[in-house]
Predicted model as a PDB file, atoms N, CA, C, CB and O in Angstrom, pLDDT in the B-factor column:
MODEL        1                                                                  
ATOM      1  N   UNK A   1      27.187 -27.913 -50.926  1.00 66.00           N  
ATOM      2  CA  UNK A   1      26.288 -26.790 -50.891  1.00 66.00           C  
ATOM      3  C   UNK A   1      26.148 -26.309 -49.443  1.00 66.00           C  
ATOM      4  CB  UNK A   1      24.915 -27.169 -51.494  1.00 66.00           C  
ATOM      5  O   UNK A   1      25.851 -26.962 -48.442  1.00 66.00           O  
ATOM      6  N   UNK A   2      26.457 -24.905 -49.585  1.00 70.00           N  
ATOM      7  CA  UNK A   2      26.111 -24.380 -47.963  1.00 70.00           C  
ATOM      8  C   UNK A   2      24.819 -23.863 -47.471  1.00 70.00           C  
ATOM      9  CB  UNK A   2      26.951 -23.241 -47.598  1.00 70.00           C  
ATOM     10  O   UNK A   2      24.292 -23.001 -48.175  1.00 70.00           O  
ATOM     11  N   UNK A   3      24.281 -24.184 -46.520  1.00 76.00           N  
ATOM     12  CA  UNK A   3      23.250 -23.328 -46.202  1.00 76.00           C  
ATOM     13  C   UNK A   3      23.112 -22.750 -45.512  1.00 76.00           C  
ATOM     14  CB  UNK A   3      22.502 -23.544 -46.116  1.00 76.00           C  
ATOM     15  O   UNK A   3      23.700 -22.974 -44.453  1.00 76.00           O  
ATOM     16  N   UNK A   4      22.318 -21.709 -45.621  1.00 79.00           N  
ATOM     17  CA  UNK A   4      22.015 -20.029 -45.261  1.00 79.00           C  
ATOM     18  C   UNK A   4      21.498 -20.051 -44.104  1.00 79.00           C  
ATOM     19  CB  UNK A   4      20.986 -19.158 -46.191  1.00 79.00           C  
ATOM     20  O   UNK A   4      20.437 -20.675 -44.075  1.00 79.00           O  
ATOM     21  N   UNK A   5      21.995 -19.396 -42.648  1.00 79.00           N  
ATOM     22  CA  UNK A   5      21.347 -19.203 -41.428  1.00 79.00           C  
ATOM     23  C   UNK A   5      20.812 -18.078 -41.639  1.00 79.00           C  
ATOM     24  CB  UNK A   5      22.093 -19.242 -40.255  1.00 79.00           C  
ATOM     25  O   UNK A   5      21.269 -17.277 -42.455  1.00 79.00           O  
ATOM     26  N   UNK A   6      19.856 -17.887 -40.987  1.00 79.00           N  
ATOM     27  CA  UNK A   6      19.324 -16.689 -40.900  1.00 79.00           C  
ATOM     28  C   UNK A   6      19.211 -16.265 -39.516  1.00 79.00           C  
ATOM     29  CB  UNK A   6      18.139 -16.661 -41.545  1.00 79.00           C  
ATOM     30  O   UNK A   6      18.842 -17.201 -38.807  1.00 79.00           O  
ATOM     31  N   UNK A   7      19.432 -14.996 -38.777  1.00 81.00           N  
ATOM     32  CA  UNK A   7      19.550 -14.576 -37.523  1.00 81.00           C  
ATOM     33  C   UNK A   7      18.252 -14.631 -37.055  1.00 81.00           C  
ATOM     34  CB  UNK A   7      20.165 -13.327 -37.377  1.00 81.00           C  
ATOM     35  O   UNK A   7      17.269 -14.370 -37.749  1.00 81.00           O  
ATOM     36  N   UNK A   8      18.222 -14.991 -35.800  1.00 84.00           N  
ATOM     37  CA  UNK A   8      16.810 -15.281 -34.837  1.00 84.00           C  
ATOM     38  C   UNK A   8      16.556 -14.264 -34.104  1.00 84.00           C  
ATOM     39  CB  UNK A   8      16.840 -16.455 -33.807  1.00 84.00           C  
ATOM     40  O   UNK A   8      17.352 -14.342 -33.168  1.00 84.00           O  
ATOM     41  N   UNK A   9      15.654 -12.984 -33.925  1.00 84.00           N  
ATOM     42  CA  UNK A   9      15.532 -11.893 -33.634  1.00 84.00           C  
ATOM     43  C   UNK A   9      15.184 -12.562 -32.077  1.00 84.00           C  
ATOM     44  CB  UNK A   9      14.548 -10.962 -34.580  1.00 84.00           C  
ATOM     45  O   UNK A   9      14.609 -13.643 -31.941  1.00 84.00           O  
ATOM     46  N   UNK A  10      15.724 -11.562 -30.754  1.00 82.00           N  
ATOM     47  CA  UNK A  10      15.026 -12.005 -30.011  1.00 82.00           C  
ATOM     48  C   UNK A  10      13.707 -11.813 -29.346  1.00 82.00           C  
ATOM     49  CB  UNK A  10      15.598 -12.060 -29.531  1.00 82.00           C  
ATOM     50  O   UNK A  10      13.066 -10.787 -29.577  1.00 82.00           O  
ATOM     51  N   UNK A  11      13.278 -12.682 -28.577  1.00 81.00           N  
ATOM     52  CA  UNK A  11      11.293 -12.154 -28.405  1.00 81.00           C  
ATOM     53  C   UNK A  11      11.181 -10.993 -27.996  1.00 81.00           C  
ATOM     54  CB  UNK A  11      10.217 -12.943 -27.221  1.00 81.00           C  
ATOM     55  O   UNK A  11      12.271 -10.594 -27.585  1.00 81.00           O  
ATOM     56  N   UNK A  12      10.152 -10.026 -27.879  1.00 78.00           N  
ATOM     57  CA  UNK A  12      10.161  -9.003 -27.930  1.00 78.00           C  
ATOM     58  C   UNK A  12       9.625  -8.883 -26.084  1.00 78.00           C  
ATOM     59  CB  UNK A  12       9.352  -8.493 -29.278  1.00 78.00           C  
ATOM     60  O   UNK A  12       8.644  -9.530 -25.717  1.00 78.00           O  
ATOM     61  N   UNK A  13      10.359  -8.052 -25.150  1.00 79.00           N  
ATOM     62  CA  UNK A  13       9.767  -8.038 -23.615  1.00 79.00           C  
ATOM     63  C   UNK A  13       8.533  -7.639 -23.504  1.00 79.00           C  
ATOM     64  CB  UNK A  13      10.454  -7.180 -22.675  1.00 79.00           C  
ATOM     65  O   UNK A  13       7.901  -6.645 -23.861  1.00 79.00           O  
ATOM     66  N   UNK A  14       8.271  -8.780 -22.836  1.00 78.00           N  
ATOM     67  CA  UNK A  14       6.821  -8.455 -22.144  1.00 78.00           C  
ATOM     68  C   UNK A  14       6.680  -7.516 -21.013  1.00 78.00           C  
ATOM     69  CB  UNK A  14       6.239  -9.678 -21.596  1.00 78.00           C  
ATOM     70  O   UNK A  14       7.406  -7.373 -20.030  1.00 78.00           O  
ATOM     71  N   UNK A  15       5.268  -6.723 -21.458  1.00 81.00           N  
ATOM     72  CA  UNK A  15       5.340  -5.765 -20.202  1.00 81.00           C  
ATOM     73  C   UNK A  15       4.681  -6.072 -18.716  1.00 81.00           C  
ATOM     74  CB  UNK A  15       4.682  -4.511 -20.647  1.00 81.00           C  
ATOM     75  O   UNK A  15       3.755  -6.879 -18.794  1.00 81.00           O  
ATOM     76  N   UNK A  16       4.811  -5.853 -18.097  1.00 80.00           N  
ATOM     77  CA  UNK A  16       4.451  -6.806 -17.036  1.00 80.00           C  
ATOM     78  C   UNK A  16       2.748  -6.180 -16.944  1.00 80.00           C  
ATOM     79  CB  UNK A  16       5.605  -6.652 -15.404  1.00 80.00           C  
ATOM     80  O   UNK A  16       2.435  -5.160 -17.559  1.00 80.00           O  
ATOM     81  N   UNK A  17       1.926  -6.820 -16.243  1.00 84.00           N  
ATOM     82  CA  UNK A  17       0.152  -6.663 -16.120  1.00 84.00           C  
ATOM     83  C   UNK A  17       0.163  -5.877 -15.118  1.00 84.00           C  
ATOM     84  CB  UNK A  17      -0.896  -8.036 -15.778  1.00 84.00           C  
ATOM     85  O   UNK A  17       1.016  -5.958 -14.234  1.00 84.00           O  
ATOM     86  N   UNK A  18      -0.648  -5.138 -15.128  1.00 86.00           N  
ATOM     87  CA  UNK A  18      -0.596  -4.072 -13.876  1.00 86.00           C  
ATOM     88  C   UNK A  18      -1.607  -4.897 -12.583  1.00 86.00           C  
ATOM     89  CB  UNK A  18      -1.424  -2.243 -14.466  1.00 86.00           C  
ATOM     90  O   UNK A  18      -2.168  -5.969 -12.811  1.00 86.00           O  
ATOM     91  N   UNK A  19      -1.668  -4.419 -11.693  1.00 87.00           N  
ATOM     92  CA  UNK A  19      -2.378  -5.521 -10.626  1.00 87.00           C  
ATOM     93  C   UNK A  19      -3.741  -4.628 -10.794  1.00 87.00           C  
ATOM     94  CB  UNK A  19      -1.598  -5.713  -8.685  1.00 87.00           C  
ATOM     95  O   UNK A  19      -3.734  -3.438 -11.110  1.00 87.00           O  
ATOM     96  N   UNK A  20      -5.139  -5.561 -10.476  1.00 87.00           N  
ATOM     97  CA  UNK A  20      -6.276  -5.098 -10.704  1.00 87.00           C  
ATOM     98  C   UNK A  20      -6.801  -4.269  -9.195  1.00 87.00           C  
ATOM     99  CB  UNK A  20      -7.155  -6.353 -11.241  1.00 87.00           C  
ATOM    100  O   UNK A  20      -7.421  -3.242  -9.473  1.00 87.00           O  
ATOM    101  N   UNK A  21      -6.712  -4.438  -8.168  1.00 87.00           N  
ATOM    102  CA  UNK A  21      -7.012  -3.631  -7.118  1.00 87.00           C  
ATOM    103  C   UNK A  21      -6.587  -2.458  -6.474  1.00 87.00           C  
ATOM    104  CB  UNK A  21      -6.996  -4.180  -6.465  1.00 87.00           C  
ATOM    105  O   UNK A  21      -7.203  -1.784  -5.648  1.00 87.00           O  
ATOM    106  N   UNK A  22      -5.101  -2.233  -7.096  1.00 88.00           N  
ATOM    107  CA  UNK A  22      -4.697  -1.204  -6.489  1.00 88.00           C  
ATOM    108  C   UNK A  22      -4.435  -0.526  -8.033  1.00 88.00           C  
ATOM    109  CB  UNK A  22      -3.443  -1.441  -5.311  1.00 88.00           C  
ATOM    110  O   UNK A  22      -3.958   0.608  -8.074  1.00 88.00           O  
ATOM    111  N   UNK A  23      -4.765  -1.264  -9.344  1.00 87.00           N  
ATOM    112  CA  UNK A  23      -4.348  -0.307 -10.447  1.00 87.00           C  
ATOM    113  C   UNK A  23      -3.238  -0.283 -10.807  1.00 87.00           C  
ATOM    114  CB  UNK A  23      -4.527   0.849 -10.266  1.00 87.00           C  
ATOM    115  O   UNK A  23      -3.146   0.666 -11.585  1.00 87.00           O  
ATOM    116  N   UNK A  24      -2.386  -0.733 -10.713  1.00 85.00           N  
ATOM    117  CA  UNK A  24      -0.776  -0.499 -10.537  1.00 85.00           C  
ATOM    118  C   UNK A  24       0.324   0.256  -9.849  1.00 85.00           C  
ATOM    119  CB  UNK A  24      -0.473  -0.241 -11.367  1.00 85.00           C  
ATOM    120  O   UNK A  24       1.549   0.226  -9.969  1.00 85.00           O  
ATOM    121  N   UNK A  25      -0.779   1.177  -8.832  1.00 88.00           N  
ATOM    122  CA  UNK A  25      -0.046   1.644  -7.747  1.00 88.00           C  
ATOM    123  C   UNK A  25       0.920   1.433  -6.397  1.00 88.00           C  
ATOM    124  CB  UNK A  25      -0.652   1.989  -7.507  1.00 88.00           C  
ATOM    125  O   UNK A  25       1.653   2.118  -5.684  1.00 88.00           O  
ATOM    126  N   UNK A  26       0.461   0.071  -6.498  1.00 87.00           N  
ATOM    127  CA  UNK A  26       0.797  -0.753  -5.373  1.00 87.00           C  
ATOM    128  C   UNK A  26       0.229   0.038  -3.989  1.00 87.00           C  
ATOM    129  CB  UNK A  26       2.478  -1.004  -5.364  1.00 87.00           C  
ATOM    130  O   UNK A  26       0.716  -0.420  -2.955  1.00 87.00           O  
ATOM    131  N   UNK A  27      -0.770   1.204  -3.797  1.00 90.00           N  
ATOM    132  CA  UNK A  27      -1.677   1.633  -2.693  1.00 90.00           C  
ATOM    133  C   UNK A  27      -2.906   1.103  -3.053  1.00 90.00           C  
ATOM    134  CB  UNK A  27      -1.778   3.144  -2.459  1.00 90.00           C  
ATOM    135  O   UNK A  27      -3.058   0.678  -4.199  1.00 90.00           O  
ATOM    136  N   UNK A  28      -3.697   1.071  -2.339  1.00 91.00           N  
ATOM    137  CA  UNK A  28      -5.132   0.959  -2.002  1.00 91.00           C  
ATOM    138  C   UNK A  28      -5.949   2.100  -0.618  1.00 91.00           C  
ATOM    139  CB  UNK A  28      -5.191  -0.720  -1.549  1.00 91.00           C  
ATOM    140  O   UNK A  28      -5.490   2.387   0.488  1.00 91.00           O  
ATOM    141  N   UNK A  29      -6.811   2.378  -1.040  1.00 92.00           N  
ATOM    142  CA  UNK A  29      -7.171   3.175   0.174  1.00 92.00           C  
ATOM    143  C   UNK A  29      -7.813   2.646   1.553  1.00 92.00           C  
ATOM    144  CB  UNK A  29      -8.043   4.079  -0.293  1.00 92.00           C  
ATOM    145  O   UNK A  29      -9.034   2.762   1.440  1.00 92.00           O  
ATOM    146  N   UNK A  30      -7.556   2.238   2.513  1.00 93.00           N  
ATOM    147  CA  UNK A  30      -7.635   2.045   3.573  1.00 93.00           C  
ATOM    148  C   UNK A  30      -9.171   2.994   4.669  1.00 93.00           C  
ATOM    149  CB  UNK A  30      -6.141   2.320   3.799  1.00 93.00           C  
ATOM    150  O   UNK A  30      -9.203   4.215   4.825  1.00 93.00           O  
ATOM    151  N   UNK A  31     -10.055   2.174   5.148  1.00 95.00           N  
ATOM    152  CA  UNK A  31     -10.858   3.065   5.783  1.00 95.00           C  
ATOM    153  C   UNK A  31     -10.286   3.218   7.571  1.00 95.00           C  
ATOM    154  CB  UNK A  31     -12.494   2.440   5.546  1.00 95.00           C  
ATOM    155  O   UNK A  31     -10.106   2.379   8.453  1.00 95.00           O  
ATOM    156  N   UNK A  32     -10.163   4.443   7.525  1.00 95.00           N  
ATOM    157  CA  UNK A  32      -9.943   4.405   9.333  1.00 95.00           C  
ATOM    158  C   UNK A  32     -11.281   4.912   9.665  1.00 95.00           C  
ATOM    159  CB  UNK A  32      -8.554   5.562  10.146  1.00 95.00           C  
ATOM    160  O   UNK A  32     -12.010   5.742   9.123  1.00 95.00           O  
ATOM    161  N   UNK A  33     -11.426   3.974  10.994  1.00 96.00           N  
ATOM    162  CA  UNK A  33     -11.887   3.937  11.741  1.00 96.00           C  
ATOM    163  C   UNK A  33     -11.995   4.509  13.034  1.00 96.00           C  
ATOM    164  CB  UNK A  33     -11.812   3.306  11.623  1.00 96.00           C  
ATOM    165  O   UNK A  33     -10.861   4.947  13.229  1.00 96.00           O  
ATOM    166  N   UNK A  34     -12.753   4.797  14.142  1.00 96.00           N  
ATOM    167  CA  UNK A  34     -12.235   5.540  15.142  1.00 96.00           C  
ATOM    168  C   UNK A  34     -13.500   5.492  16.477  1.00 96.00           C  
ATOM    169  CB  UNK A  34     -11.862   7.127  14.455  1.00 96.00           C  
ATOM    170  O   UNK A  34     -14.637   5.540  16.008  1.00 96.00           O  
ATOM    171  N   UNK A  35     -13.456   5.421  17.774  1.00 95.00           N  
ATOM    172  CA  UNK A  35     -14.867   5.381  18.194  1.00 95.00           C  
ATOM    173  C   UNK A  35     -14.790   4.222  18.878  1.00 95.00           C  
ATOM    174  CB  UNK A  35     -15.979   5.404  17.108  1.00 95.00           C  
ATOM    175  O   UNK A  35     -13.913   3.416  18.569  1.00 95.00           O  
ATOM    176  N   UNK A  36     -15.790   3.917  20.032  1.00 96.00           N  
ATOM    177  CA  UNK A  36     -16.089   2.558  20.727  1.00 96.00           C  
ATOM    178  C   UNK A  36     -16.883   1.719  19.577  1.00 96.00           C  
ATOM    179  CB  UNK A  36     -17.080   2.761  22.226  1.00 96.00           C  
ATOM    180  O   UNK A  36     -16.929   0.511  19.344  1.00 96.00           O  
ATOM    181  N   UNK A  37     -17.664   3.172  18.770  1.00 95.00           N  
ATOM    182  CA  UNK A  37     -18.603   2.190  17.534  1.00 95.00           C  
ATOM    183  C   UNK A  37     -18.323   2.145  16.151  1.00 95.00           C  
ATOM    184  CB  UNK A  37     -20.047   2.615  17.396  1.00 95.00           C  
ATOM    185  O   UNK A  37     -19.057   1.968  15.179  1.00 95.00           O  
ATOM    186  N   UNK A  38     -16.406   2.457  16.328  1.00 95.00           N  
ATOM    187  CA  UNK A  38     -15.876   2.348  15.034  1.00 95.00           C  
ATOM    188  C   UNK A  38     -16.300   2.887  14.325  1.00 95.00           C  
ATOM    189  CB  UNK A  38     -15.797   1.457  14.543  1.00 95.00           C  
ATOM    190  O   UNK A  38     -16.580   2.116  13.407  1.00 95.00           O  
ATOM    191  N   UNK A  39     -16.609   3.950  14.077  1.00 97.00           N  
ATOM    192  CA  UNK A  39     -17.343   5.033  12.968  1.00 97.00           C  
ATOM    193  C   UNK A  39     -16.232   5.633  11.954  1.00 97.00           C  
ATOM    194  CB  UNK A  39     -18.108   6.475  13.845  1.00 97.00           C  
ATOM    195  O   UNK A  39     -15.485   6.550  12.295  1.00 97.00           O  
ATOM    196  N   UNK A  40     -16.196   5.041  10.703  1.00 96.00           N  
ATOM    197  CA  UNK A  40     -15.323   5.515   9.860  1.00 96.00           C  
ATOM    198  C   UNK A  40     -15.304   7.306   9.457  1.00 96.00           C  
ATOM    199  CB  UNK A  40     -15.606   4.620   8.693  1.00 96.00           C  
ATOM    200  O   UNK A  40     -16.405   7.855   9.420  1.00 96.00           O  
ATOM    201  N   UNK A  41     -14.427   7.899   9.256  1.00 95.00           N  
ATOM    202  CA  UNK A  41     -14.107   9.204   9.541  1.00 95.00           C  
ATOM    203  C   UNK A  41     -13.047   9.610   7.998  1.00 95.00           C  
ATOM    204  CB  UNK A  41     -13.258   9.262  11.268  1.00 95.00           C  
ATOM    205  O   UNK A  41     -13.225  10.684   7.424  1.00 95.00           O  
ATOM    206  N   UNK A  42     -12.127   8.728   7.558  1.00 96.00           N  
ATOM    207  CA  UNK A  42     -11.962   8.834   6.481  1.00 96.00           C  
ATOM    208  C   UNK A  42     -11.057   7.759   6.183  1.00 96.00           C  
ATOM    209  CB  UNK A  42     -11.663  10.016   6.189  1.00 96.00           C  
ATOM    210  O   UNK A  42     -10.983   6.810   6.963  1.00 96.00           O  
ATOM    211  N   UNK A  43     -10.045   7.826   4.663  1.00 94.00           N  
ATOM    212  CA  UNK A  43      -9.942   6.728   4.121  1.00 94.00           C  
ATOM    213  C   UNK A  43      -7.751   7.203   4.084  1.00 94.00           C  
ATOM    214  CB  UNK A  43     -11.241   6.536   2.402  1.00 94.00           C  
ATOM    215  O   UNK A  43      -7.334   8.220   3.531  1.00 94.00           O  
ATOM    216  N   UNK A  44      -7.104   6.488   4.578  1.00 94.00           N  
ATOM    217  CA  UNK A  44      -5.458   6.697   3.883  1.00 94.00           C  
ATOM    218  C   UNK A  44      -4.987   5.511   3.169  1.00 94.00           C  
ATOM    219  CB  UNK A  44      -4.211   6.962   5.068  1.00 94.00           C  
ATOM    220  O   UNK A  44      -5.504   4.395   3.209  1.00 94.00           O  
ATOM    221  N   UNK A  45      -3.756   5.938   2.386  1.00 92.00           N  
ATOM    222  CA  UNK A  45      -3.144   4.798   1.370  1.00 92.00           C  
ATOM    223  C   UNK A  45      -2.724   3.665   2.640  1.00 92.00           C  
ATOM    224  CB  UNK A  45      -1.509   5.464   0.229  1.00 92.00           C  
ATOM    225  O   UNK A  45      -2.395   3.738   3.824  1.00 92.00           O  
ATOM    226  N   UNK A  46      -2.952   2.585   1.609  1.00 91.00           N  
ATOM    227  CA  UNK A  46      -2.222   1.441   2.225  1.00 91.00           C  
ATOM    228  C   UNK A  46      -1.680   0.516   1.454  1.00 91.00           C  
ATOM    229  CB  UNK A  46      -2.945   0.769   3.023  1.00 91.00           C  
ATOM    230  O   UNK A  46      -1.682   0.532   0.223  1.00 91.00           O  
ATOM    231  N   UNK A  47      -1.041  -0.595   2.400  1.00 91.00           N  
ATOM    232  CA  UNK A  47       0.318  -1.391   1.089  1.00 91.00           C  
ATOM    233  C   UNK A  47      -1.029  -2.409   0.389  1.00 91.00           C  
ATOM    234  CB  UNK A  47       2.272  -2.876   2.153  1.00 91.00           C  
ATOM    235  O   UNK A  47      -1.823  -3.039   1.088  1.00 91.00           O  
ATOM    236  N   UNK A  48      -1.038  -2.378  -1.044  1.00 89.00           N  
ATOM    237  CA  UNK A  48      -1.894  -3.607  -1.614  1.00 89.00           C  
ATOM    238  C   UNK A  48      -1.489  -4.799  -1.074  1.00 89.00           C  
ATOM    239  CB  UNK A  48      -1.815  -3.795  -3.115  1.00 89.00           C  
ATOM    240  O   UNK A  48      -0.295  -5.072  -1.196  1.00 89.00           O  
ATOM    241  N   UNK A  49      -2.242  -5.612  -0.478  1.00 88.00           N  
ATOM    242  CA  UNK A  49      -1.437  -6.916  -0.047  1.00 88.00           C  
ATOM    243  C   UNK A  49      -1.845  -7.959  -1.626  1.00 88.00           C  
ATOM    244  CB  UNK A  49      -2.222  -7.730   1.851  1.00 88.00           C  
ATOM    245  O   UNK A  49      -1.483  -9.112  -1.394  1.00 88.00           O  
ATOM    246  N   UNK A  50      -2.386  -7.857  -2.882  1.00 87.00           N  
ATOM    247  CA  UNK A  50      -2.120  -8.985  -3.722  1.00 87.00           C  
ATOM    248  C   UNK A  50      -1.090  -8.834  -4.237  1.00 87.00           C  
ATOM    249  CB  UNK A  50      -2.938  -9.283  -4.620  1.00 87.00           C  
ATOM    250  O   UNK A  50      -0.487  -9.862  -4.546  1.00 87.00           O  
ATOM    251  N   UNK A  51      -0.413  -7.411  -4.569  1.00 88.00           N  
ATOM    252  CA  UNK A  51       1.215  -7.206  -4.938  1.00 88.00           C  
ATOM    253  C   UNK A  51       2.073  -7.403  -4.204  1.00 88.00           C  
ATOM    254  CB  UNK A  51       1.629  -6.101  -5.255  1.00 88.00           C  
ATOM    255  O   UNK A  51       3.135  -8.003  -4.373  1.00 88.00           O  
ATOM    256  N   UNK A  52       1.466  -6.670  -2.931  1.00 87.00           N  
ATOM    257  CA  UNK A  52       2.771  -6.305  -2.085  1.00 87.00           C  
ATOM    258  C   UNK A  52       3.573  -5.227  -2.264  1.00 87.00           C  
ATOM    259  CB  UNK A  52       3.649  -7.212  -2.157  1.00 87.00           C  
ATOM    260  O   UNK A  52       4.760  -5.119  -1.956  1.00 87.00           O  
ATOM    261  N   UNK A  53       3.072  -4.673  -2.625  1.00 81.00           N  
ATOM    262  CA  UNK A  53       3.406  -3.162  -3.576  1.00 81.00           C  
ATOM    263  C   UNK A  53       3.973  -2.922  -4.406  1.00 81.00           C  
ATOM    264  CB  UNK A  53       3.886  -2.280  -3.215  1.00 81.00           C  
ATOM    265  O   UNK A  53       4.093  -1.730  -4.689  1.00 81.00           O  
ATOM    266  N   UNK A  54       4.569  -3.863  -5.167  1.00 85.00           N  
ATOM    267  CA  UNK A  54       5.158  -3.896  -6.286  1.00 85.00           C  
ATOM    268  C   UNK A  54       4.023  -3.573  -8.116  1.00 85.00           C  
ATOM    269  CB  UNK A  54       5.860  -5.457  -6.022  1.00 85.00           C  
ATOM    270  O   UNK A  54       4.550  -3.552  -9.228  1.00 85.00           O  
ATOM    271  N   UNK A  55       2.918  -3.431  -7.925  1.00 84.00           N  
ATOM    272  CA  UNK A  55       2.653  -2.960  -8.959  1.00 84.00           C  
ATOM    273  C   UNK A  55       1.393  -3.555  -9.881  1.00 84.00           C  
ATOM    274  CB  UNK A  55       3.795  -2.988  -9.486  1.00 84.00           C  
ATOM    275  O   UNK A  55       0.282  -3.181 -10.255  1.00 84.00           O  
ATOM    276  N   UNK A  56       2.562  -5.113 -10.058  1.00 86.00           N  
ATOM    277  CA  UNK A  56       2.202  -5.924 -10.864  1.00 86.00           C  
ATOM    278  C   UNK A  56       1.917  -6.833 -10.500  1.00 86.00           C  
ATOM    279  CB  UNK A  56       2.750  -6.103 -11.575  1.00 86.00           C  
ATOM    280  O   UNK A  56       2.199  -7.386  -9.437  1.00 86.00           O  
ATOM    281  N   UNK A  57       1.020  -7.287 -11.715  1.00 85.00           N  
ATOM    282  CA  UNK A  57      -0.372  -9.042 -11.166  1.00 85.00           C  
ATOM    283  C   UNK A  57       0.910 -10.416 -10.928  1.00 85.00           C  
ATOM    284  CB  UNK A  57      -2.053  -9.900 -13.408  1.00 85.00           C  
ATOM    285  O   UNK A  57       1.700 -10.882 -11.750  1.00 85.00           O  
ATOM    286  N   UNK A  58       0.742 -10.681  -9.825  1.00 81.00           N  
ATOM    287  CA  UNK A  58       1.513 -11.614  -9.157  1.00 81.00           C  
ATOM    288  C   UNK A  58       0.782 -13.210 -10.460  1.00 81.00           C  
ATOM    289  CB  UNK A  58       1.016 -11.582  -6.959  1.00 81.00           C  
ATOM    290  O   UNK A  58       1.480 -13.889 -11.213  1.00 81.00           O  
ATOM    291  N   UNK A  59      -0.422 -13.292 -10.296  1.00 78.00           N  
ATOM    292  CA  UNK A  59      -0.626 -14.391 -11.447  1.00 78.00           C  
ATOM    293  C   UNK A  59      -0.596 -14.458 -12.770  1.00 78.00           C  
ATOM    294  CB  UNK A  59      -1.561 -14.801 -11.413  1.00 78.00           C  
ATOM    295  O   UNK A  59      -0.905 -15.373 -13.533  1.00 78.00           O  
ATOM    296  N   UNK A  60      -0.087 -13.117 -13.008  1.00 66.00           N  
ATOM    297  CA  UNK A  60       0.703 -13.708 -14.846  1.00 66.00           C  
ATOM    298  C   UNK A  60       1.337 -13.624 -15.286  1.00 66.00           C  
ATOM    299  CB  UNK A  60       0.567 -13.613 -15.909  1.00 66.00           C  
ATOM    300  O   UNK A  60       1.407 -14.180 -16.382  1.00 66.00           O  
TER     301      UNK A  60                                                      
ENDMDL                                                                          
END                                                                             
């Protein structure tokens, strides 16, 4: 008697988690500063350092 394989679908890709501080942008906004008394003036993008700019949550 023979028995019947049945094909093993493969797992379906996971999408990767987006990172929580920069959103999945891999920017964050940055405050500049300026002044002997450092008086912030406004804000530019900067690299997320928990990604590294890549996007996605490095812990999952």
């Amino acid at each position: 008697m023979a028995t019947k394989r049945t094909a093993t679908k493969p797992p379906a890709p996971v999408e990767p988690v987006p990172c929580q501080p920069c959103g999945g942008s891999g920017n964050v906004a940055i405050t500049v500063r300026v002044g002997r008394k450092r008086r912030p003036v406004g804000q530019q993008d900067g690299l997320c350092l928990n990604c590294l700019g890549s996007g996605t949550d490095p812990d999952a």
